[in-house]
N, C-alpha and C positions, 0 to 999 in steps of 0.2 A: 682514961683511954680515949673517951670521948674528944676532951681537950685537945689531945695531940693530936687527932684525926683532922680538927677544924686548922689548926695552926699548919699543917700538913699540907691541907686542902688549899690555904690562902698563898701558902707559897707556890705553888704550884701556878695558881691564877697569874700571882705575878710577875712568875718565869715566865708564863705561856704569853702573858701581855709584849714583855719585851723581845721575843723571840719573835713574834711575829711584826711588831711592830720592825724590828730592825730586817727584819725578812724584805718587808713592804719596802724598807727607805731604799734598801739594797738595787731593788727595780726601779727606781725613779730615776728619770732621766734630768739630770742636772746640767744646769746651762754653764757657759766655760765663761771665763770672767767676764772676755770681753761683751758677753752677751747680755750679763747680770749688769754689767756699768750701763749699759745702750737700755735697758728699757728701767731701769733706776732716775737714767734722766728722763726718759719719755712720761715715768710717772711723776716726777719733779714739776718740769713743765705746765702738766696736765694740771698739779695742784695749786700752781700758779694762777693758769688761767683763769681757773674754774673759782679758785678765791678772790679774782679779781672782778668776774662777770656775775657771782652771788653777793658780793658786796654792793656795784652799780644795781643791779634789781634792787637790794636792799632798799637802800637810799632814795632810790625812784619810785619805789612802792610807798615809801613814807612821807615824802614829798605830797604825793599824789594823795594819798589818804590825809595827808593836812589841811591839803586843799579843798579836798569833797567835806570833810569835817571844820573846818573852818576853826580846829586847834590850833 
């Protein structure tokens, strides 16, 4: 009896999980496509830049510590 109480109990947990989760998604405000493409590139771009300006640091921090160390 006990058994079936716990197996009982764990469904119920993961009824209550998905119910509420899709409760939540329900209320989310979801952006319309053109608005998912518009900052899809803005993040694009961004990880462009940003891979391009930690690579020049890179380089110029290693540079720079070759020279104080004289490797």
């Amino acid at each position: 009896m006990a058994a079936k109480k716990k197996a009982s109990k764990k469904q119920n947990v993961i009824q209550r999980y998905v119910r509420e989760t899709s409760g939540e998604l329900r209320k989310v405000s979801w952006p319309s496509r053109q608005e998912a493409y518009h900052l899809t590139v803005i993040v694009v771009i961004t990880m462009i830049f940003m891979g391009a300006f930690l690579s020049l640091v890179s380089g110029a921090s290693s540079r720079l510590l070759n020279l104080v160390f004289g490797i």
